[in-house]
C-alpha positions as CSV (number, residue, x, y, z in Angstrom):
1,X,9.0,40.9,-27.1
2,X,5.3,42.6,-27.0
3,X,4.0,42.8,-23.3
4,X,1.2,40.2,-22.4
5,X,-2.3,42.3,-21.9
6,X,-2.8,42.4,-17.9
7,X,-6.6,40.8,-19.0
8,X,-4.4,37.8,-20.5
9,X,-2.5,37.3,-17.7
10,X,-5.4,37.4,-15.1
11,X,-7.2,34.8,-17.1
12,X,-4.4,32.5,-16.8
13,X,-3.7,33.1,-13.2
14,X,-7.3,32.3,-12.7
15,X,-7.6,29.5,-14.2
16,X,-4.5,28.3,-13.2
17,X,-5.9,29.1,-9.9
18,X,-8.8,27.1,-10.6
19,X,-7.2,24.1,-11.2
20,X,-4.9,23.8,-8.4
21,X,-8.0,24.8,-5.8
22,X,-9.9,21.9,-7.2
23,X,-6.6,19.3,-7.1
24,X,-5.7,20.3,-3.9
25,X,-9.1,18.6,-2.2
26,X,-7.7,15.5,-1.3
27,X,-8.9,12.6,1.5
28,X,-8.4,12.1,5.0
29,X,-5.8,9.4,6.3
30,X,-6.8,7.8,9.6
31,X,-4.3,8.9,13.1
32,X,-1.2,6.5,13.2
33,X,-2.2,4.6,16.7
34,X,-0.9,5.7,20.3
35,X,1.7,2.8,20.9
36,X,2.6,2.1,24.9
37,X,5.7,2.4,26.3
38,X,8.6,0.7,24.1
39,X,6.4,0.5,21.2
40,X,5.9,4.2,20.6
41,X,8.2,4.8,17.8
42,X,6.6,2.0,16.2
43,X,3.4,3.5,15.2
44,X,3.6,2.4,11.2
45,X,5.6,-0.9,11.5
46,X,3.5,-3.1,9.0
47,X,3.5,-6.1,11.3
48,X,-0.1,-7.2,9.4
49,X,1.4,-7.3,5.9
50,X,1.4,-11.1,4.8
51,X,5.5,-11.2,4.6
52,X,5.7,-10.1,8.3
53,X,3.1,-12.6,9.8
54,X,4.8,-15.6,7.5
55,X,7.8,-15.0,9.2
56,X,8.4,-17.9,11.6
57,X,11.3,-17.0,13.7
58,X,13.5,-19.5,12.4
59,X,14.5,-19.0,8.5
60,X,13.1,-15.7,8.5
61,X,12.7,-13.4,11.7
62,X,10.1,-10.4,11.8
63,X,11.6,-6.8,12.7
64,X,10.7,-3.2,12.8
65,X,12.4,-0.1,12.7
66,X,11.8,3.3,12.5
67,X,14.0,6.7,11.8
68,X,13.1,9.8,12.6
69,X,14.6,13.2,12.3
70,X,13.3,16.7,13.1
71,X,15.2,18.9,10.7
72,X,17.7,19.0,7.6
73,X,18.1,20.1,4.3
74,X,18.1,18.7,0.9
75,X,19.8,20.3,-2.3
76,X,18.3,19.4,-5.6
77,X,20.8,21.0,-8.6
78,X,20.7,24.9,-7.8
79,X,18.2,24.5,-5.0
80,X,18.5,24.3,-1.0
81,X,15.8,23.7,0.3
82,X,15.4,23.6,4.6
83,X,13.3,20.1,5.5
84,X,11.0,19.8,8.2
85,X,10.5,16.1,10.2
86,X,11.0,13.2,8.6
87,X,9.4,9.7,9.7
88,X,11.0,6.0,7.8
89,X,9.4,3.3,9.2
90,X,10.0,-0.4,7.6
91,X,9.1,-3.8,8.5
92,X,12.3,-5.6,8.2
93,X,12.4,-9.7,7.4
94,X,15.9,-11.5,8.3
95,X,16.8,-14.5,7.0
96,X,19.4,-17.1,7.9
97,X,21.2,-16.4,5.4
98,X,22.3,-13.1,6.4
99,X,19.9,-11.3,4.0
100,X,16.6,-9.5,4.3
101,X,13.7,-8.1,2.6
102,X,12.0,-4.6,3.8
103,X,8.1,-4.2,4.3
104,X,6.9,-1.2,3.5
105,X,3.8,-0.1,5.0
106,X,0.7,0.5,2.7
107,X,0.9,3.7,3.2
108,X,4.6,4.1,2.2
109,X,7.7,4.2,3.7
110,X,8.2,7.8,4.3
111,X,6.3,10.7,6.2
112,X,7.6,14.4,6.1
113,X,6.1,17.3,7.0
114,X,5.8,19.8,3.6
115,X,8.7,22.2,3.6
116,X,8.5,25.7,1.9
117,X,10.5,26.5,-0.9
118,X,12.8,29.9,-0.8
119,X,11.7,32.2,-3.2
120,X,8.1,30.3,-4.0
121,X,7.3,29.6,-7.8
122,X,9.3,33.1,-8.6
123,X,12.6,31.6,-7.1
124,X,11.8,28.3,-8.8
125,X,11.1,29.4,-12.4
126,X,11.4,33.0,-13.0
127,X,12.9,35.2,-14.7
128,X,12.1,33.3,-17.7
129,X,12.3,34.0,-21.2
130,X,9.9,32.0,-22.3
131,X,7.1,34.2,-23.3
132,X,3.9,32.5,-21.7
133,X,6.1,31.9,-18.3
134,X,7.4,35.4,-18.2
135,X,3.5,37.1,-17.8
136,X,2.9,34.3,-14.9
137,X,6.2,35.7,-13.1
138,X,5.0,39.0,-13.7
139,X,1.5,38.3,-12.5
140,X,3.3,36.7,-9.0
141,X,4.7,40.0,-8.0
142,X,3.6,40.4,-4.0
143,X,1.0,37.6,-5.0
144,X,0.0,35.3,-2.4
145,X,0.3,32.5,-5.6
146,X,4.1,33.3,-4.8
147,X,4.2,30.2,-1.9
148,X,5.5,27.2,-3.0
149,X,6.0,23.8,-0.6
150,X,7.9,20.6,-1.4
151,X,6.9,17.5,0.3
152,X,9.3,14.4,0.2
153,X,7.1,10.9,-0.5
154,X,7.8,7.9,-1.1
155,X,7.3,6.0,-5.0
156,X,8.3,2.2,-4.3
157,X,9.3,0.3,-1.8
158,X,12.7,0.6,0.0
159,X,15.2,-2.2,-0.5
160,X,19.4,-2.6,0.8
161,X,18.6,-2.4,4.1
162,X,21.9,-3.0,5.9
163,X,21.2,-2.8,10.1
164,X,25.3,-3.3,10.4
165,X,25.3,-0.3,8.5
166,X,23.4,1.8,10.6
167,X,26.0,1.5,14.6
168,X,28.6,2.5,11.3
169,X,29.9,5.5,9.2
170,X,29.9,6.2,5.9
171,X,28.3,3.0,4.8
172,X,24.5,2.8,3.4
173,X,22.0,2.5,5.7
174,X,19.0,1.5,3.0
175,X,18.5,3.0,-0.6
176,X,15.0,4.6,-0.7
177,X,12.9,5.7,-3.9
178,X,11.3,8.8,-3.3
179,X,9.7,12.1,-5.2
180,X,9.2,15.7,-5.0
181,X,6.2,17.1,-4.8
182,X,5.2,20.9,-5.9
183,X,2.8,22.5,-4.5
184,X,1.4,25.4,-5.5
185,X,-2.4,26.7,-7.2
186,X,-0.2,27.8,-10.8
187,X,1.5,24.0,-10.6
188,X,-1.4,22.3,-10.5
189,X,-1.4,18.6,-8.4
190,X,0.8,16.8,-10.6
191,X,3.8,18.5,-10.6
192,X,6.6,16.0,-9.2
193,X,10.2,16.1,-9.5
194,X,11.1,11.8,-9.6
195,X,8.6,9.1,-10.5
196,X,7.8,5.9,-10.0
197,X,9.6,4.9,-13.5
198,X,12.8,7.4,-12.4
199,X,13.0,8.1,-8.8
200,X,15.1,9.8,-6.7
201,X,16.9,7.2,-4.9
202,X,18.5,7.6,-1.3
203,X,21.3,5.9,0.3
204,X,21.9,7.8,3.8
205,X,25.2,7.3,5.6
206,X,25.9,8.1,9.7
207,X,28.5,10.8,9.3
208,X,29.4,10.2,13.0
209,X,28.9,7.2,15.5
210,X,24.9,7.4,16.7
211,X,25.0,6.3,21.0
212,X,23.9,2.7,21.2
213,X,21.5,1.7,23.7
214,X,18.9,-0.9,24.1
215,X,16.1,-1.8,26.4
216,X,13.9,-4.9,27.3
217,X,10.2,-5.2,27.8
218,X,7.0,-7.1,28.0
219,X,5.1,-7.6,24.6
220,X,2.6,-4.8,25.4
221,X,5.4,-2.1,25.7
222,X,5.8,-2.4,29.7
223,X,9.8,-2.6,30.4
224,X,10.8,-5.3,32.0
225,X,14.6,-6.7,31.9
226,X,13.1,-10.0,31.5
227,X,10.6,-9.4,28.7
228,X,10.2,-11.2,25.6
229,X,10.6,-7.7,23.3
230,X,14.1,-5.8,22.8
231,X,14.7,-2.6,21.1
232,X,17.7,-1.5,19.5
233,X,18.3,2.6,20.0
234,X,20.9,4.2,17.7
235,X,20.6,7.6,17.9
236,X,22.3,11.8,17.7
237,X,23.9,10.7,14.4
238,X,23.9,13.4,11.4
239,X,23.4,11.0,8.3
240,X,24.0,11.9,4.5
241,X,23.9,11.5,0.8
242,X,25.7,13.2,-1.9
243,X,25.4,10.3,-3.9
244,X,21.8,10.8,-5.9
245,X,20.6,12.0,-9.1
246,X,17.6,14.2,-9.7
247,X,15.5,13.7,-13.1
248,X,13.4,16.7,-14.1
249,X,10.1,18.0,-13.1
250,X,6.9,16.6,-14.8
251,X,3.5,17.4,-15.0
252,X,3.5,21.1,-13.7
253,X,0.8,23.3,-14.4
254,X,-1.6,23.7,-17.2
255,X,0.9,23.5,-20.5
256,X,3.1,20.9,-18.8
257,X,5.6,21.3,-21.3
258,X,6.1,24.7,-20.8
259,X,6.5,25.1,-16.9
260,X,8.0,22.2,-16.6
261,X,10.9,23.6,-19.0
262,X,10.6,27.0,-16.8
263,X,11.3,24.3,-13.7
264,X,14.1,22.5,-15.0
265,X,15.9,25.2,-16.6
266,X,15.9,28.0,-13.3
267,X,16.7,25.1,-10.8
268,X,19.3,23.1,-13.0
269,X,17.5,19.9,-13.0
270,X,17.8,17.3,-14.3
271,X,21.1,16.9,-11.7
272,X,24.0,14.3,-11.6
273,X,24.7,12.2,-9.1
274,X,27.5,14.6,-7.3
275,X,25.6,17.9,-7.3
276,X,22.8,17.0,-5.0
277,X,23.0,16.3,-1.1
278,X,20.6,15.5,1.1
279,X,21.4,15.5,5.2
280,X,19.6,14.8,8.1
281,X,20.4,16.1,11.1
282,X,19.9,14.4,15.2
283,X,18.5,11.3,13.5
284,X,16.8,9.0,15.8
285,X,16.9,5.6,15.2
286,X,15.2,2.3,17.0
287,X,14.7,-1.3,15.6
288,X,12.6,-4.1,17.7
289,X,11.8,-7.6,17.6
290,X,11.1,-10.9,19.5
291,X,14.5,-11.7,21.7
292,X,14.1,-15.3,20.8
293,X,12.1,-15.7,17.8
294,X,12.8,-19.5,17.5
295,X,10.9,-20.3,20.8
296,X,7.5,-19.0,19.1
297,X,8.2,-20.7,15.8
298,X,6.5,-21.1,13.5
299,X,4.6,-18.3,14.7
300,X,7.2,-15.3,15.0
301,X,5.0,-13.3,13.0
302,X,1.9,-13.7,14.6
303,X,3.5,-13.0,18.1
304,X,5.0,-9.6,16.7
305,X,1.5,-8.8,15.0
306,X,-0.3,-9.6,18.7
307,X,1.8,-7.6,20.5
308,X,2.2,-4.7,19.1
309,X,-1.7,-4.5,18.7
310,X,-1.5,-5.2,22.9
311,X,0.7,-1.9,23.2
312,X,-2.3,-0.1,21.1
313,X,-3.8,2.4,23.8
């Protein structure tokens, strides 16, 4: 194979470079609220979305819940990668019937902080031998270009939420669709591993018993043993998923067909269910809600909505 021309393989670094500079200019989101006392986990909960203010404390009863954890680790086919804090948060509607539906909130379900990928782009898709991808990986020797980050999002709303499952072991907790994103100038900004059409879908376990404890308070976040609110705490639990599979990446770089290829091929994706894991450790869950929803019917909802806009500081 005839070595790429150093003048080729600038040009495609820079406008590689180009690109991903250009993609990368995204917009502000607004601050998540300061919540007051009991309510400051809460700071997402989607207590405005129409299905949480239609709930009317008597057929359906209005809930939130939120799980947080500051570290873990997520293997995707032949990759490890170390994950920074994670932040679920979910309105929850139960019905009499012993069902429920999950809210999500506009902004999705999911919040975690970009991790950085061992090895950047030349642990992810070189050495190659494909011919273009081979002068990129020589290029990306002691290149700042090298970084790479993955950022967990969500792509859909989560659904199977079981809250017996969560003061349990080894039984699903709520199956979330989510995607990978790749981040890096030579990637461009649409590189994903999972898509809306074929996410990766997570079912987290507890591994061990999380400590139980729970707390009362007044509708602005105040506690009080007599007040109208109650939260739920399960927390210190490890959770866990071997269970998912990974579909390749899409839409990396310039000549998606090509990189994406490179991707798939160094990092062993697309991946079975069985040869991916995902755990997450000290998890730190809380779920709240009216103590007696039926004495505010048909307005559960609306009560939820008001006061957690009370505990706003």
């Amino acid at each position: 194979m005839p070595p790429i021309p150093a003048r080729t393989r600038l040009a495609t670094v820079s406008a590689l470079t180009a690109l991903g500079a250009f993609a990368s200019l995204g917009t502000a989101t607004a601050a998540d609220p300061a919540l007051n006392g009991e309510w400051a986990p809460f700071t997402r909960c989607p207590v405005d979305a129409p299905a949480m203010l239609a709930a009317d404390g008597f057929d359906k009863t209005p809930q939130c819940v939120v799980s947080t954890s500051a570290s873990g680790s997520i293997k995707l086919g032949d990759t490890i990668v170390t994950t920074g804090r994670t932040n679920l948060q979910i309105g929850v509607v139960q019905n009499a019937d012993g069902t429920s539906s999950v809210v999500a909130p506009a902004s999705g379900a999911l919040v975690a902080e970009p991790a950085t990928v061992p090895g950047g782009l030349l642990g992810l898709m070189c050495p190659s031998d494909i011919f273009v991808i081979t002068g990129i990986c020589e290029s990306l020797e002691n290149s700042s270009l090298n970084k790479i980050t993955a950022t967990m999002e969500s792509v859909g709303a989560p659904y199977a939420f079981d809250q017996t499952a969560g003061v349990l072991t080894d039984a699903p907790i709520i199956a979330l669709p989510v995607r990978i994103h790749l981040e890096n100038p030579l990637l461009g900004s649409k590189c994903y591993i999972g898509t809306a059409a074929d996410p990766i879908v997570l079912r987290p376990e507890n591994r061990e018993y999380p400590a139980f404890g729970m707390t009362f308070f007044q509708g602005d976040g105040t506690l009080d043993p007599a007040g109208e609110m109650s939260r739920i705490d399960l927390t210190g639990a490890t959770q866990n998923d071997s269970t998912f599979a990974v579909p390749g990446a899409t839409g990396c770089g310039l000549n998606v067909g090509l990189i994406n290829a490179a991707v798939n091929a160094k990092t062993g994706l697309p991946s079975a269910s069985g040869n991916n894991s995902l755990t997450l450790d000290d998890t730190q869950t809380h779920l709240t809600g009216l103590n007696a929803p039926g004495t505010v019917a048909p307005d559960a909802g609306k009560v939820l909505a008001e006061n957690w806009h009370s505990a706003a500081e």
